[in-house]
C-alpha positions in Angstrom: 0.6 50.8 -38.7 -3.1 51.1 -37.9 -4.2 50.8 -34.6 -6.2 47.4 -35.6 -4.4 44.2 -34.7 -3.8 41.6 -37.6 -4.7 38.7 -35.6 -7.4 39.1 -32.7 -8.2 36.3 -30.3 -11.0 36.7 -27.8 -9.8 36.0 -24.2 -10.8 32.4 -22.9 -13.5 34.3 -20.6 -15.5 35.9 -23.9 -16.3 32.3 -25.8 -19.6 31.7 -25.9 -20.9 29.3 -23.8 -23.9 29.0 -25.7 -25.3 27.8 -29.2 -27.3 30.7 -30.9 -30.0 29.3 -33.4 -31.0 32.1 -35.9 -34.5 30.0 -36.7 -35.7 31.3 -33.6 -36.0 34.9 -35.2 -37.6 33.8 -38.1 -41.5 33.7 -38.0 -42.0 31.4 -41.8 -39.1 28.4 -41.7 -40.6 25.6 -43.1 -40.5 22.2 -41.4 -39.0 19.4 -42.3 -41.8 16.7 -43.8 -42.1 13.2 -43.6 -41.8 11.5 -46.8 -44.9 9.5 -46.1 -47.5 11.1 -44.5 -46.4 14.9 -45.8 -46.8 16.1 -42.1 -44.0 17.6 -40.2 -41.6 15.4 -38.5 -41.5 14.3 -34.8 -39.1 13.2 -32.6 -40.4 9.8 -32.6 -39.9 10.0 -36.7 -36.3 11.0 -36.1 -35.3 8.7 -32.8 -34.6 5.6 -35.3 -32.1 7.5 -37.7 -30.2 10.6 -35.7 -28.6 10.4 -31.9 -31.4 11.7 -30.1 -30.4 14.8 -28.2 -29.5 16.2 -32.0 -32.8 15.2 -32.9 -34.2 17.1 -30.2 -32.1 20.0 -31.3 -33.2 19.9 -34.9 -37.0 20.2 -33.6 -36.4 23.0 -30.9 -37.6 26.3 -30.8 -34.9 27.8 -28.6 -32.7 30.7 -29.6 -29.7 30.0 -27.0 -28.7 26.3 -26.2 -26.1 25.8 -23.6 -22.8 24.0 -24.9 -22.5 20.7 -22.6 -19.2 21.5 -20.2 -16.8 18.4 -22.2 -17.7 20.0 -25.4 -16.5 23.4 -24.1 -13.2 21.5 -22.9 -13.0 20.3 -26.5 -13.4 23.7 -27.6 -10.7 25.2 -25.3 -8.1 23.0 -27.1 -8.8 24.5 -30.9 -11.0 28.1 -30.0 -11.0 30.8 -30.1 -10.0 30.7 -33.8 -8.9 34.2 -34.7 -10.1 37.3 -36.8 -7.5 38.3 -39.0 -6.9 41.7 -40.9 -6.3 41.1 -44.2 -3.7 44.1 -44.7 -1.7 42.4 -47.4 -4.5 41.7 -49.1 -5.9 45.2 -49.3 -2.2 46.6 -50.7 -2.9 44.3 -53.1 -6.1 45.0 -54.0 -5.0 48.7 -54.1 -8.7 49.1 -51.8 -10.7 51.4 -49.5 -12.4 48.4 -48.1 -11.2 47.0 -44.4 -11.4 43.3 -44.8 -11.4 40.6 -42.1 -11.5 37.2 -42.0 -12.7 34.5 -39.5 -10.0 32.0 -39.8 -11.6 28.2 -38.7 -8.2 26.2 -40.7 -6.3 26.5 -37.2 -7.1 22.6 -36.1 -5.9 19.4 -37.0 -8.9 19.0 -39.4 -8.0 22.2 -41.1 -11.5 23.1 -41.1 -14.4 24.4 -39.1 -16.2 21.2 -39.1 -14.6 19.9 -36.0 -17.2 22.5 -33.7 -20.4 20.5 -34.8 -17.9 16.6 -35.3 -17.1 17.3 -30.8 -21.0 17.9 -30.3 -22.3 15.4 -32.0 -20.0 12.7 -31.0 -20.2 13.8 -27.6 -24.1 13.5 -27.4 -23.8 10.0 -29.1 -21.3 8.8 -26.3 -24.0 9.8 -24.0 -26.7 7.7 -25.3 -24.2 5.0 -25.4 -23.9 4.3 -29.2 -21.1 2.7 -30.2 -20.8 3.3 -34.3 -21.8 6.3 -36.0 -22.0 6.9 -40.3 -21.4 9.7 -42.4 -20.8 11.2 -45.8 -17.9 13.5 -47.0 -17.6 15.5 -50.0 -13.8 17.1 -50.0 -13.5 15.4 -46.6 -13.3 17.8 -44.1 -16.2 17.0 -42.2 -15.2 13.2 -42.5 -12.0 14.3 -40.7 -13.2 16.0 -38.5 -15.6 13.6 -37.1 -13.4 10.3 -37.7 -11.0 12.6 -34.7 -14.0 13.4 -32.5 -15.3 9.9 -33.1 -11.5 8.6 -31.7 -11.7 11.1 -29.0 -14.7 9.6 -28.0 -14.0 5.6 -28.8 -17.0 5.2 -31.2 -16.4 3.4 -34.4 -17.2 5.2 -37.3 -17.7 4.5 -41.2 -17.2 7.2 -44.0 -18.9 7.3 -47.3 -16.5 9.8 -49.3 -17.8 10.8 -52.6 -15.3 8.6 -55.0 -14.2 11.9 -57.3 -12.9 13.5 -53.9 -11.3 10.1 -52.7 -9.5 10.0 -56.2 -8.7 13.8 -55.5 -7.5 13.8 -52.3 -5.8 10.6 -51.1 -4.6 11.7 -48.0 -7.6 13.3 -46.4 -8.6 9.5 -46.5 -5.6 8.2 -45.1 -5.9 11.7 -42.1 -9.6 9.4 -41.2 -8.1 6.1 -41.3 -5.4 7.3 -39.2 -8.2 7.9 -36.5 -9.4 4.7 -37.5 -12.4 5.6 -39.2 -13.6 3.1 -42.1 -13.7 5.0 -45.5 -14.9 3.6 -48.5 -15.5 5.5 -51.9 -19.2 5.9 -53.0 -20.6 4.9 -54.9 -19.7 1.3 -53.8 -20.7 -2.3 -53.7 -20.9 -2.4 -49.7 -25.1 -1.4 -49.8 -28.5 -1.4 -52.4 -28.4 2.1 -53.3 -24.8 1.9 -54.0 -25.3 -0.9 -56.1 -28.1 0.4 -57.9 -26.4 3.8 -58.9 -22.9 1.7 -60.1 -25.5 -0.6 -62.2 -26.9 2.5 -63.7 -23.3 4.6 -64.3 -20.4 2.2 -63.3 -18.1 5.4 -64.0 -20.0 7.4 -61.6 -17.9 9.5 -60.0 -20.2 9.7 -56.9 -22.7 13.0 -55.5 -22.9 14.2 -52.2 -26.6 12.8 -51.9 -25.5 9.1 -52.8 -22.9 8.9 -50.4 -25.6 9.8 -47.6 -27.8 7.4 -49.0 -24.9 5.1 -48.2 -24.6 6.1 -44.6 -28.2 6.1 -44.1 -28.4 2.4 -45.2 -25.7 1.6 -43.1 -26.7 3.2 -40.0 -30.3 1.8 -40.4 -29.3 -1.6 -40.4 -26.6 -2.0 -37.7 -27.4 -2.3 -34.0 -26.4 0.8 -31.5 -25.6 3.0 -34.6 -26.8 6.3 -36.0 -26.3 8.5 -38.8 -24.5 11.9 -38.1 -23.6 14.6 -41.2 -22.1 18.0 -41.3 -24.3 20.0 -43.0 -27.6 21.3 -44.2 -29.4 20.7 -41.0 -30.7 22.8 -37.9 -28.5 21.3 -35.7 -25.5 21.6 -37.3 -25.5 25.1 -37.8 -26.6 25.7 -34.3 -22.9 24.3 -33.6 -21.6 26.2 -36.3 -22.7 29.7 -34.3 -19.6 29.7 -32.4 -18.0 31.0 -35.8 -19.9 34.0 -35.5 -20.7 34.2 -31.8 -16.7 34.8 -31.9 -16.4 36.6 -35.1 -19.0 39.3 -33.4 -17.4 39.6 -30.1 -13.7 40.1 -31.8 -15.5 42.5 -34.2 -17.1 44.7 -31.5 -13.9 44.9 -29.2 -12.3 46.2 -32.4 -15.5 49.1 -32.9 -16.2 47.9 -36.3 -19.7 46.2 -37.5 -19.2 44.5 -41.5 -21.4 46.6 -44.2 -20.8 43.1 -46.0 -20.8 39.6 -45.1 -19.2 36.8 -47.4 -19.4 33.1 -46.5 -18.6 30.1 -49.3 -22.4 28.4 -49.6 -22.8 24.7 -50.3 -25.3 23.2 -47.7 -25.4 25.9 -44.9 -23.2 25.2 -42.4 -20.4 27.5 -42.3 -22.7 30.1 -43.9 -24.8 29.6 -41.5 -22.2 29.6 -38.4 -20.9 32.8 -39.6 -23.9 35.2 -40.2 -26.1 34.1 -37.2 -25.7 37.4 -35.6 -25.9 39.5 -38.2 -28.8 37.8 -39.5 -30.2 38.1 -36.6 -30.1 41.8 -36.8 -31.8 42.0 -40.2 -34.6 39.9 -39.0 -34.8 42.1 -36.1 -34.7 45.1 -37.6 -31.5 46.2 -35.7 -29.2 46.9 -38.7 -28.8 45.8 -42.2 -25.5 44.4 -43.3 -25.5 43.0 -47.0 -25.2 39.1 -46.8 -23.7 37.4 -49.3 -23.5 34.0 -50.2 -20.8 32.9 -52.8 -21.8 29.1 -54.7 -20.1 27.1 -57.5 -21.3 28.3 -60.9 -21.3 24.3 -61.1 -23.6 23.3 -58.7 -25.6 26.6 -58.3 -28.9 25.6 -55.7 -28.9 29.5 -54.5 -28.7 30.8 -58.0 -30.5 28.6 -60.7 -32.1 25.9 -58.3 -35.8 25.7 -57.0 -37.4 26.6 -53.6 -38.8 23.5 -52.8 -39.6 20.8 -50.8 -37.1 18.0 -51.5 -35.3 14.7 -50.6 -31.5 14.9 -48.9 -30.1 12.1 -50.3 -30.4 10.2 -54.3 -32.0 7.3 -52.8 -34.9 9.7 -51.4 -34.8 8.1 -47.8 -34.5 11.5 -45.9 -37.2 13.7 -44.4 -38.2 16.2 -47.0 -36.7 19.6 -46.7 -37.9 23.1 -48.0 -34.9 24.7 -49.5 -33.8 25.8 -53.0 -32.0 22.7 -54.7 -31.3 21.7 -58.0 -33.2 18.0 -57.2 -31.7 15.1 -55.4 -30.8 13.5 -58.8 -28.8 16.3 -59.9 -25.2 15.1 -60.7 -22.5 17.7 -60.3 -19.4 17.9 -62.1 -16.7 16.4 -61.0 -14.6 19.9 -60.1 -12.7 20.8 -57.6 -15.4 22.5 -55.6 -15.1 19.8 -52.8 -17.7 20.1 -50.4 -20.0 22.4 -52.0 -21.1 20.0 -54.5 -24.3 19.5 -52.7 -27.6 19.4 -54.3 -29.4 21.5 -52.0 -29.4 24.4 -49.0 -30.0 24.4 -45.9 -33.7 25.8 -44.9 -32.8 28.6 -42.8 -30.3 29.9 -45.7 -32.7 29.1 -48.5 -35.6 31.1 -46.5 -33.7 34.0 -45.8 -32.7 33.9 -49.8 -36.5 34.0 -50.8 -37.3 36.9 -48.2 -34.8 39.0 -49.9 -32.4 38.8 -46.8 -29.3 36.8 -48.6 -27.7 37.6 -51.5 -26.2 34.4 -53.5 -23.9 34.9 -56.4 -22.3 31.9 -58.3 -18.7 32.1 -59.7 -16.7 29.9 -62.1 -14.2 27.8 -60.8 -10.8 29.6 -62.7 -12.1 32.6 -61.3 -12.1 31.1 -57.4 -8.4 29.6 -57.6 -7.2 32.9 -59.3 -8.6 34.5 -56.0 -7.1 31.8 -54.0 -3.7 32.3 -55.1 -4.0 36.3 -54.6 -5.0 35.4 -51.1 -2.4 32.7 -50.4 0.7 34.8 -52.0 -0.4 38.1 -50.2 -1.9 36.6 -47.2 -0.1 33.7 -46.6 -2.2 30.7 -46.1 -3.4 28.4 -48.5 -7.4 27.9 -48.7 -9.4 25.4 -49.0 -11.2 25.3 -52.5 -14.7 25.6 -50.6 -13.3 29.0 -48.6 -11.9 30.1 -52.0 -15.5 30.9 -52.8 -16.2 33.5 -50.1 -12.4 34.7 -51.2 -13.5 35.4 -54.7 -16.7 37.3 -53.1 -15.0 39.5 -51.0 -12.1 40.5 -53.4 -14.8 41.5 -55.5 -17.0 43.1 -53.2 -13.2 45.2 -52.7 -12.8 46.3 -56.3 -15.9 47.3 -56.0 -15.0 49.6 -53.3 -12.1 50.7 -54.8 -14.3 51.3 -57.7 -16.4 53.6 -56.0 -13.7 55.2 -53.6 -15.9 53.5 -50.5 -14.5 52.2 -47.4 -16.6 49.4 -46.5 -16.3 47.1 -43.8 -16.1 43.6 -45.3 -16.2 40.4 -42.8 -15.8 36.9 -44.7 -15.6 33.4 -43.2 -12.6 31.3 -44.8 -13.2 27.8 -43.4 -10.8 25.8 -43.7 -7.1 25.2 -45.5 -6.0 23.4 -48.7 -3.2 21.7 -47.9 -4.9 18.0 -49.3 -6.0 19.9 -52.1 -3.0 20.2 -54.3 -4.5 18.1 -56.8 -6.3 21.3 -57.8 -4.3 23.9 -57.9 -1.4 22.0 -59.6 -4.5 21.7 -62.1 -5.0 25.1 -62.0 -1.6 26.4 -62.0 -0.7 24.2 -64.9 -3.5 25.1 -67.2 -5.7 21.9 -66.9 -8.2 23.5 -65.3 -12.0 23.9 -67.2 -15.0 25.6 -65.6 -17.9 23.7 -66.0 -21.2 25.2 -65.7 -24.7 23.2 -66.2 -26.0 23.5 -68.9 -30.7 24.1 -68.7 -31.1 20.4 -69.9 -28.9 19.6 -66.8 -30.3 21.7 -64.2 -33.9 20.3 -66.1 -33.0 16.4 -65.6 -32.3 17.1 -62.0 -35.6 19.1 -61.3 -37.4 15.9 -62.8 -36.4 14.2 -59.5 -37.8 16.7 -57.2 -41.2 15.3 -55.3 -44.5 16.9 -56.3 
C-alpha cells in the first residue's frame, strides 16, 4: 500500500477563509458591456437586476475576499469535501499516472453548486430580499439554491430547461421539496417564453431561454433579484474553495498536478478548481497543463467564437466577452445536463485565447463509457457533467501509460448522477446517439451574435 491516503480531508483549521479571484492576476479580462451604450457596466447598471453585494463582487478588483462568518458555518456542515486517490482506477487503467480527484458530490445537492447557492442566498437575506429567480440546466444548481434559499426563508422560482425536467423528474421534485417553484422552460408564465413556444412549440428549451425567464421574472416582481450558477465573476470567486482545498490537501501530500482536468460548460467548476494553478501560470510560478473537457455537442471552447455576446436568447444580459457559439444556438437535447450552455465564462475563455487552457470536446458514448469505468472501479456514480473531466483524465492516463510517464493528474468530479439514470439506462441499453453540430448549426447560431 502506498504511503498516500485514498481519501484526504483537510483539518477544520486549513479551510480557507477566503475567496481567491484569479481575474486579479490577469492584466487583459475584458469587461462586461452594457447592451446599450457599449461601455463597461457599473454598479448602478447592475443594482436593478443582481443582489447587490454580488454585484459588487462581480466589479471588484480584489484577489482575496473574506467568506462572511454564517457562510463559513454553512460551509463547516458540507466542507471540507475530500481528495481522493483514484487507485482502482489506475489498476484499471494499467497506468503510470497518479490520479486524484476533488470530490464536491458529498452534499445533499450532490454537487458543488451549493458553495456559490450559501453565498448568494446569504448576501440576499442581508439586503432583505424576499424572492430570488434562477435557471437550471440538469438541476444541480437549482437544487442547490432552492436548499440555501429554505435555509434562508426566501422564496424562490426555478426555470429548468424542459428537456432536463423531462429527464430528470426527481431533481424537480428534490427543489420543490425545499419549496422552490419550478416550472419547465420554455413556458407560458412570461413574453420571451411565449415568443420562443410560438416559434418551436416542441422546443425542448436552452440554457439561455430559461435565464431569459428568470430575468423577466425577477425584473418585474418587487424585493426580488435574479441569482444563477454560472458563467459569472462572482460565482467562480465562490467556487475557489474547490481549489483553495484541492491545493492545500495536494501540498500536505508533496505532490503538485503536471495536469489539470475540469468538465467545462459555463466556468464555474472549472473555474473553482484551477484558480491556484492558474494563478501560477499567470505568475510565472510553474506551468501545469490545464485542461478543459466540453460536449462535442455544445462545443463554445472548441468550435465557438471569442466574442462579445448576450447571456441569455432574449439578449437582456450585459454583454460578455467569451468564446460562445451565439445566444441563439440550440443544443441538442443530450444528456450533457448542465453544460449545454451557449457560452464561457470570460476568465476561462481569456485564458483559452492566451494559450493558457487547453479545451478538448468529446462525444457523448465516449463520456458514459468513461463513467461506467469510473463508477465500477471507483465506486461512485458521476454526474454526466463530471463525466466529462473523467473521460479527460482517463485519457490523459493512457496517454501516460503510452509513454511509460508518471504524471501527476488532478481532475475535479463535481457532482453525482444518482437523478441521472435516465441516461445511462440510455446508454447501457444501446439508445444512446452522439450528436455533434453540424457547420450550418454552429453558423445559424453565430448569426445571433451582436456586431
Amino acid at each position: 500500500m502506498s504511503k498516500i491516503p485514498y481519501k484526504t480531508y483537510l483539518p477544520e483549521a486549513q479551510m480557507p477563509t477566503q475567496w481567491q479571484s484569479l481575474r486579479a492576476d490577469m492584466k487583459n479580462c475584458p469587461p462586461m458591456l452594457h447592451p446599450g451604450t457599449r461601455q463597461p457596466v457599473t454598479l448602478d447598471d447592475l443594482r436593478p437586476v443582481f443582489v447587490e453585494e454580488l454585484a459588487k463582487q462581480e466589479l471588484s478588483d480584489a484577489k482575496f475576499i473574506d467568506i462572511p462568518g454564517e457562510v463559513m458555518d454553512f460551509y463547516r456542515m458540507i466542507r471540507p469535501s475530500p481528495l481522493v486517490r483514484a487507485y482502482a482506477l489506475e489498476k484499471a487503467l494499467g497506468t503510470p499516472a497518479r490520479i486524484y480527484y476533488k470530490f464536491e458530490g458529498t452534499n445533499t445537492s450532490g454537487s458543488h453548486k451549493l458553495n456559490s447557492a450559501v453565498a448568494q442566498a446569504y448576501y440576499a437575506k442581508q439586503q432583505g430580499l424576499t424572492s430570488l429567480t434562477t435557471e437550471t440546466g440538469a438541476g444541480q444548481w437549482g437544487t442547490a439554491l432552492s436548499m440555501a434559499c429554505a435555509y434562508y426563508g426566501i422564496d424562490l422560482s426555478v426555470y429548468m430547461v424542459k428537456i432536463s425536467s423531462e429527464q430528470k423528474p426527481y431533481r424537480k421534485a428534490v427543489m420543490e421539496t425545499y419549496k422552490a417553484k419550478v416550472t419547465p422552460s420554455p413556458s407560458n408564465t412570461t413574453n420571451c417564453g411565449r415568443a420562443a413556444l410560438a416559434e418551436n412549440p416542441n422546443s425542448h428549451g436552452s440554457l439561455g431561454n430559461a435565464i431569459s425567464e428568470a430575468l423577466e421574472v425577477a425584473m418585474s416582481t418587487d424585493n426580488c433579484r435574479y441569482v444563477l450558477g454560472s458563467v459569472l465573476q462572482h460565482v467562480l470567486l465562490h467556487q475557489s474553495v474547490i481549489g483553495l482545498e484541492a491545493r492545500a490537501a495536494m501540498d500536505s501530500l508533496e505532490e503538485y498536478p503536471d495536469i489539470v482536468v475540469g468538465c467545462a460548460g459555463g466556468g464555474s467548476n472549472l473555474g473553482g478548481l484551477i484558480v491556484t494553478y492558474a494563478s501560477d501560470k499567470l505568475l510565472g510560478k510553474a506551468n501545469p497543463r490545464i485542461v478543459a473537457v466540453e460536449p462535442a455537442s455544445c462545443p463554445s471552447l472548441t468550435r465557438g467564437r471569442y466574442a462579445y455576446d448576450f447571456g441569455d436568447t432574449a439578449m437582456t444580459t450585459p454583454l460578455i466577452k467569451m468564446y460562445t457559439m451565439g445566444s441563439a444556438f440550440k443544443p441538442h437535447e443530450n444528456h450533457a445536463g448542465g453544460l449545454r450552455y451557449h457560452g464561457m465564462n470570460t476568465v476561462m475563455s481569456q485564458l483559452k485565447e492566451d494559450g493558457l487552457l487547453e479545451a478538448i470536446a468529446v462525444p457523448q458514448k465516449s463520456v458514459f463509457e468513461a463513467a461506467t469505468l469510473f463508477a465500477r472501479t471507483e465506486g461512485t456514480l458521476p454526474a454526466p457533467e463530471s463525466a466529462h473531466a473523467i473521460r479527460g483524465a482517463i485519457d490523459e492516463a493512457l496517454a501516460c501509460k503510452e509513454s511509460g510517464e508518471s504524471k501527476c493528474i488532478l481532475f475535479g468530479l463535481s457532482g453525482t448522477g444518482y437523478f441521472d439514470m435516465q441516461a445511462y439506462m440510455d446508454y447501457n441499453e444501446g439508445r444512446m446517439d452522439d450528436n455533434i453540430p453540424d457547420d450550418a448549426t454552429l453558423a445559424n447560431g453565430f448569426a445571433s451574435i451582436p456586431g
